[in-house]
C-alpha positions as CSV (number, residue, x, y, z in Angstrom):
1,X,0.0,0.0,0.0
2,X,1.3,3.4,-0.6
3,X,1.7,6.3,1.4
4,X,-1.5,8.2,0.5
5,X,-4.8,6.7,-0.3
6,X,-6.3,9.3,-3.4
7,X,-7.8,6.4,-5.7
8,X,-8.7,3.1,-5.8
9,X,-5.7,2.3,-8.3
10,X,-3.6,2.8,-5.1
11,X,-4.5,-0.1,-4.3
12,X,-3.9,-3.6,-5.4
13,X,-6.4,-6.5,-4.5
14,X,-4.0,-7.6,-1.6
15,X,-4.4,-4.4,-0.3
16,X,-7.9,-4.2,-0.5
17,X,-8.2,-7.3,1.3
18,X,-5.8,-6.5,3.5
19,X,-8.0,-3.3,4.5
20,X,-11.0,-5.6,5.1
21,X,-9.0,-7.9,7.1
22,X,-8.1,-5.6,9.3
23,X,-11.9,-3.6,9.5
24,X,-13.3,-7.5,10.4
25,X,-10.6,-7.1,13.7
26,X,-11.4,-3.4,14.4
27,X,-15.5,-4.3,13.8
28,X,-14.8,-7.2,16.6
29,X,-13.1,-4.3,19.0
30,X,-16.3,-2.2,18.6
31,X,-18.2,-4.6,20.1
32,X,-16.5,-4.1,23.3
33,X,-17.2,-1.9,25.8
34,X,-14.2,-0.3,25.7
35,X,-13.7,0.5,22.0
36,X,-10.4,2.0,21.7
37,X,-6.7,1.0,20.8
38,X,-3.8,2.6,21.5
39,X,-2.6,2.2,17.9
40,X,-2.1,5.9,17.4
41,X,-1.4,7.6,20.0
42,X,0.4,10.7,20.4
43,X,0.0,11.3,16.1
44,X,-2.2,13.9,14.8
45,X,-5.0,13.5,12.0
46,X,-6.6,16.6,10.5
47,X,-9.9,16.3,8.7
48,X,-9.7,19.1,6.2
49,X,-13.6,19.2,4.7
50,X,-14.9,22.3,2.1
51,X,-18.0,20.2,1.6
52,X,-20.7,19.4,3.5
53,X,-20.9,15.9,5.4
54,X,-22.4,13.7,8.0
55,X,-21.4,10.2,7.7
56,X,-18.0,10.7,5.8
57,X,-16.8,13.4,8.3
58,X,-18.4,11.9,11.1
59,X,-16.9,8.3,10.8
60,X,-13.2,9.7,10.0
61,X,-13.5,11.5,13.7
62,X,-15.1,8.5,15.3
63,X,-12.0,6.1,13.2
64,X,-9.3,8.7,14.3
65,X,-10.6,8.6,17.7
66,X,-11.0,5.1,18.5
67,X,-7.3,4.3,17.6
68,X,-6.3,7.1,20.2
69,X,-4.9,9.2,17.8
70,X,-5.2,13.5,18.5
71,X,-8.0,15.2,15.9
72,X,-8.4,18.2,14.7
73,X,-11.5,18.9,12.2
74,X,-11.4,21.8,9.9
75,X,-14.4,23.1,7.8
76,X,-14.3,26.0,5.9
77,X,-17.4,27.1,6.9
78,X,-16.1,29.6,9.9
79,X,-12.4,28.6,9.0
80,X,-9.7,31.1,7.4
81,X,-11.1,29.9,4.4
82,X,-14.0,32.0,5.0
83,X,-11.5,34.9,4.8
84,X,-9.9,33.7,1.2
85,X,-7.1,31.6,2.2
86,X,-5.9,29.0,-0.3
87,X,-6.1,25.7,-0.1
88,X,-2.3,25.7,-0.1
89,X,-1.8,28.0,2.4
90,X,-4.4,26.3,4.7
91,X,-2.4,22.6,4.1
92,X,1.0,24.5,5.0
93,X,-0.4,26.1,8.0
94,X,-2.0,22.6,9.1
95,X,1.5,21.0,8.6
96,X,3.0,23.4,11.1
97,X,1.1,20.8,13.3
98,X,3.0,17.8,12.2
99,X,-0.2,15.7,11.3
100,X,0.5,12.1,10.7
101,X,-2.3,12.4,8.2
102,X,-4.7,14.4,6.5
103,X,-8.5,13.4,5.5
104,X,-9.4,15.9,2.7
105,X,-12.8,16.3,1.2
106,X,-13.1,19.2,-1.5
107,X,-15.2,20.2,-4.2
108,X,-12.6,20.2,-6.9
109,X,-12.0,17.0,-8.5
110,X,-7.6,16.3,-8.1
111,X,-7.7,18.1,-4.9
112,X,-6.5,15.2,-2.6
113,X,-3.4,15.1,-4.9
114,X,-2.2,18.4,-4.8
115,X,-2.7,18.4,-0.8
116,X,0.0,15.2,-1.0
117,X,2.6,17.1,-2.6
118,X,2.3,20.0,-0.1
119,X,2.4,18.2,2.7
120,X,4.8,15.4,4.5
121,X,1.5,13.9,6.1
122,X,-0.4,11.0,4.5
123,X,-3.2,12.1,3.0
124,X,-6.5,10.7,2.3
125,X,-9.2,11.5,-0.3
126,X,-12.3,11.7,1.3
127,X,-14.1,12.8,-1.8
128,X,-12.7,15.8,-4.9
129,X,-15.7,16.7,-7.2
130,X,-16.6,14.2,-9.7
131,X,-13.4,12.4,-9.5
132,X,-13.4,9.6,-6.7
133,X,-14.3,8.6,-2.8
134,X,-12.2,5.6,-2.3
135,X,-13.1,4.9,1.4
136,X,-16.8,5.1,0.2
137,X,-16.0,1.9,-2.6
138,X,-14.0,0.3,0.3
139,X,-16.8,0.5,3.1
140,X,-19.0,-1.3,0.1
141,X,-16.7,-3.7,-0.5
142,X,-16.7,-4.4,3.0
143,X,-20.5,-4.5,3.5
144,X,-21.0,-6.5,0.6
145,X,-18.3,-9.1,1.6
146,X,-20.1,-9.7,5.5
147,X,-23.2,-10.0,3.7
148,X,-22.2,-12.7,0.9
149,X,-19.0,-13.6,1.3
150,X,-17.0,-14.2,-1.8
151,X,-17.8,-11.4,-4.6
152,X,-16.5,-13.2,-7.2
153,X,-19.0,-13.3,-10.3
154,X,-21.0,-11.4,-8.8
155,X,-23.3,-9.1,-10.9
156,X,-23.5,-5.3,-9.4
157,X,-25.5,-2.8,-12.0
158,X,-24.7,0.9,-10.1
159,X,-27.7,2.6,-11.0
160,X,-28.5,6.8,-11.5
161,X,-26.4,10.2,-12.0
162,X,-23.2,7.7,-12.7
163,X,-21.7,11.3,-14.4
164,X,-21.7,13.8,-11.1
165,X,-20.7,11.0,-9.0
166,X,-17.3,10.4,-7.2
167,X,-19.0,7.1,-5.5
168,X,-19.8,5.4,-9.2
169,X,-15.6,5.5,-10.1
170,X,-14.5,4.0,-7.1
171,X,-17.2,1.6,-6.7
172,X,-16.7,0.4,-10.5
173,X,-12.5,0.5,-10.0
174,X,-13.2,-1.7,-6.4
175,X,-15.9,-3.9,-7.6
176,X,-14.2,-5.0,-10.6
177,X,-10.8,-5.1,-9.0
178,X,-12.7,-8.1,-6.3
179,X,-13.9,-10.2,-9.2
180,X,-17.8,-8.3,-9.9
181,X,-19.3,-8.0,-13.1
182,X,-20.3,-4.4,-13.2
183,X,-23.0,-2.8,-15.2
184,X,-23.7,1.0,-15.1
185,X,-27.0,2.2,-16.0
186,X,-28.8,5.6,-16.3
187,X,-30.1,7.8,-18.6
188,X,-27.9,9.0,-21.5
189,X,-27.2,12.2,-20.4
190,X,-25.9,10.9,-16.7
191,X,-23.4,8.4,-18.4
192,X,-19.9,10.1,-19.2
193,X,-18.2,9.4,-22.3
194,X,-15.6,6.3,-22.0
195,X,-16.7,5.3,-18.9
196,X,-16.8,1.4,-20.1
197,X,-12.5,1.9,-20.3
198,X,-12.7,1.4,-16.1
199,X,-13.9,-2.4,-16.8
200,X,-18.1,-1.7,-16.5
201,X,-21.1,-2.2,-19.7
202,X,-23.1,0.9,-20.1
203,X,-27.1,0.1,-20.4
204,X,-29.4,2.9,-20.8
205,X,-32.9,1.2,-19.2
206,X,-33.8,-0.8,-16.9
207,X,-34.6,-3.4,-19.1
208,X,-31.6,-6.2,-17.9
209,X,-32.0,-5.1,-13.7
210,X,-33.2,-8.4,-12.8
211,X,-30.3,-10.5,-13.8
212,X,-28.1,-7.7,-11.2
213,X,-27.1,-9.5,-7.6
214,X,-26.7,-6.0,-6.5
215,X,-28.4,-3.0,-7.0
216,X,-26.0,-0.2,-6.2
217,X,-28.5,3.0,-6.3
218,X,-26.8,6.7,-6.5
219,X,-28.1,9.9,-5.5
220,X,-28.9,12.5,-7.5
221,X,-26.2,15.3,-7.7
222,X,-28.2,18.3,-7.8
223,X,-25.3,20.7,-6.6
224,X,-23.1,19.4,-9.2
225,X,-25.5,20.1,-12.3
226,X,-24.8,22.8,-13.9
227,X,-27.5,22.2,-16.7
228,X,-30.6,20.6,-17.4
229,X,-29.5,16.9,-17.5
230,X,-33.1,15.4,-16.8
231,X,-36.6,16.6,-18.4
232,X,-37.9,16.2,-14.6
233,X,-37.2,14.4,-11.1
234,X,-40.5,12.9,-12.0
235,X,-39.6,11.6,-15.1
236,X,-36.2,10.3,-14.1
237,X,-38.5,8.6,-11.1
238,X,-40.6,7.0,-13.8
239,X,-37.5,5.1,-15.5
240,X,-35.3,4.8,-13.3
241,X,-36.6,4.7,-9.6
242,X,-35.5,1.4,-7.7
243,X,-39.3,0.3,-6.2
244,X,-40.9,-3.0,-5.1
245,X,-41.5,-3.6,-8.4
246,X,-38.2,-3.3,-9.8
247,X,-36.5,-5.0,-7.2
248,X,-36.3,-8.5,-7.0
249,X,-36.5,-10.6,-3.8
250,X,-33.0,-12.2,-4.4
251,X,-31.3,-9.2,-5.1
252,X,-29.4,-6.2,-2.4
253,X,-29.9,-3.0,-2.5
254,X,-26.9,-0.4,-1.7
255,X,-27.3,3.4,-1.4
256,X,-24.2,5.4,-0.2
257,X,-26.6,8.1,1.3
258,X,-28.8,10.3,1.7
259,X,-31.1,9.2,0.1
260,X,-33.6,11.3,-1.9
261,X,-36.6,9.1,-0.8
262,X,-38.8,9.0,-3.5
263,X,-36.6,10.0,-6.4
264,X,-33.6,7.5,-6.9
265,X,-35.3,4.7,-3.7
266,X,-38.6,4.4,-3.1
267,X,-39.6,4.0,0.3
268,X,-40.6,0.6,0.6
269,X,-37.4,-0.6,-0.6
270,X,-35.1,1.1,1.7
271,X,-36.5,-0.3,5.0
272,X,-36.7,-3.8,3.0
273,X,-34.7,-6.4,5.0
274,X,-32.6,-6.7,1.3
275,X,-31.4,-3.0,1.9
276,X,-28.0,-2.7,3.1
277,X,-28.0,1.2,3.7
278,X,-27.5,0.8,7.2
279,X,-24.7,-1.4,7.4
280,X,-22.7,0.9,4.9
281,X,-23.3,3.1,7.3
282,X,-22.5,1.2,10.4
283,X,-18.8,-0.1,8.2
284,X,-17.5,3.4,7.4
285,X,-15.7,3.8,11.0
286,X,-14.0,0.1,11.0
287,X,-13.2,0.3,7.5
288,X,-11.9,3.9,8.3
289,X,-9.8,3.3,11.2
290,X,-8.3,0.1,8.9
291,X,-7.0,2.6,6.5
292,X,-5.3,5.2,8.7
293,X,-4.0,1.6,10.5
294,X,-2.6,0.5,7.2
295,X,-1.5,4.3,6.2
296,X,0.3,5.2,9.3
297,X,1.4,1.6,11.4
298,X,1.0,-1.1,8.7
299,X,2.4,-2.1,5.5
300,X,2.1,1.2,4.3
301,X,3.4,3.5,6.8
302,X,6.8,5.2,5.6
303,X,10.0,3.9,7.3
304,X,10.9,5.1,10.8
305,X,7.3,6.6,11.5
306,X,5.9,3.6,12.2
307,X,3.8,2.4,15.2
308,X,4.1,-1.0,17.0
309,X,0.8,-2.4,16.1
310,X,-0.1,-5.6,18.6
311,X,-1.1,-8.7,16.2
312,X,-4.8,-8.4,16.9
313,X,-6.0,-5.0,18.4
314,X,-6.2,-4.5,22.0
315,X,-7.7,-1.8,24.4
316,X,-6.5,1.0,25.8
């Protein structure tokens, strides 16, 4: 693994598994009453966010928490930022701190990377633009792997505004990269040119959704349109809304939240027992607190930084 985590193609399979090895041990610590390690300890992680964010934000300070580590969280709403400050300028003043990492989550699509070459820290892209959320694709990964075990073969259609979202890249680079069969479906407009290059088919209806194991549903991107891209939400509800009827018994149903309830999910299928919207939810902080473990005391922590990690994870 290398020193920063910015895109799927970071990682190699054994890495990826490696990540959900190590979330499986953290997710057994959680269940304790005492849920921290003393992994990180005494090293610093900034969470740097210029968007908006519950569950991302939320389960990076939870991960960086739990493995003892010092956190500072930085939005720009009511930051320096506010005042005009660069995004450079913020990332060297942040450094003065000598952060062991940095979680990054930015409007502009190639942010993460230019925040790793002004900064010694590891850094972490929690999200830039349309480009990719790699922790997102991991946490599904994750989810999907408790749920059936081996993904293998397994046929995963990600369904919706495929162009505006960082979430469909990742997934598509992740799922493939663990043996799935992915499909990406919405309406033409919503599918970006060349996307079958990352390893996916392109469909355009509905038409094929039963033969998916996985329906993998995305929000609409409201914020990032900058142009009419759909006649209507109602329309776009009318083709491509994922409802009872469309969704089989034997299939899942993945959402990486929030959910526009009644445009992309209908509500009957999100509290359906075959909705795993919850436990993507619930994997975020294990599969979190694996990565800054594997970034900053594993196999991918740079030489003479790293932490003495105890085989399996024990309590502070």
């Amino acid at each position: 693994m290398r020193r920063h985590l910015l895109s799927i193609d970071d990682l190699s399979r054994d890495d990826i598994e490696r990540i959900l090895g190590r979330a499986e041990s953290f997710a057994e610590v959680s269940g304790r009453e005492i849920k921290k390690v003393p992994t990180l300890r005494g090293r610093t992680v900034i969470n740097l966010f210029y968007e908006a964010s519950t569950r991302t934000s939320s389960s990076f300070e939870l991960a960086a928490k739990r493995l003892s580590a010092d956190l500072v969280s930085v939005k720009s709403s009511g930051s320096s930022v506010d005042k005009g400050e660069s995004l450079k300028d913020t990332v060297q003043t942040l450094s003065a701190y000598d952060p062991a990492a940095i979680v990054i989550r930015s409007p502009h699509a190639g942010a993460a990377a230019l925040v790793a070459r002004w900064t010694r820290a590891s850094v972490i892209n929690a999200g830039d633009g349309k480009h990719e959320h790699p922790t997102q694709a991991l946490l599904d990964v994750y989810t999907l792997a408790r749920r059936v075990g081996s993904l293998a073969g397994l046929r995963v259609w990600i369904v919706g505004d495929v162009m505006h979202s960082r979430v469909a890249r990742s997934g598509i680079l992740a799922f493939s990269r663990m043996g799935c069969e992915v499909t990406v479906c919405g309406p033409p407009t919503l599918i970006p040119r060349g996307i079958e290059s990352l390893g996916c088919r392109v469909r355009t209806t509905l038409d094929e959704l039963p033969e998916a194991d996985v329906v993998y549903a995305l929000r609409m991107q409201h914020e990032r349109m900058d142009g009419s891209f759909v006649p209507s939400l109602r329309e776009y509800a009318a083709q491509y809304q994922i409802d009872g009827r469309r969704l089989r018994p034997n299939q899942l149903l993945m959402h990486p939240g929030p959910v526009n309830r009644g445009v992309e999910l209908a509500a009957e299928v999100i509290d359906s027992p075959q909705a795993l919207i919850v436990e993507q939810v619930e994997s975020g902080v294990v599969v979190r607190m694996a990565v800054l473990y594997e970034l900053l005391a594993g196999h991918g922590a740079p030489s003479g930084v790293r932490a003495q990690p105890a085989t399996e994870p024990q309590p502070a």
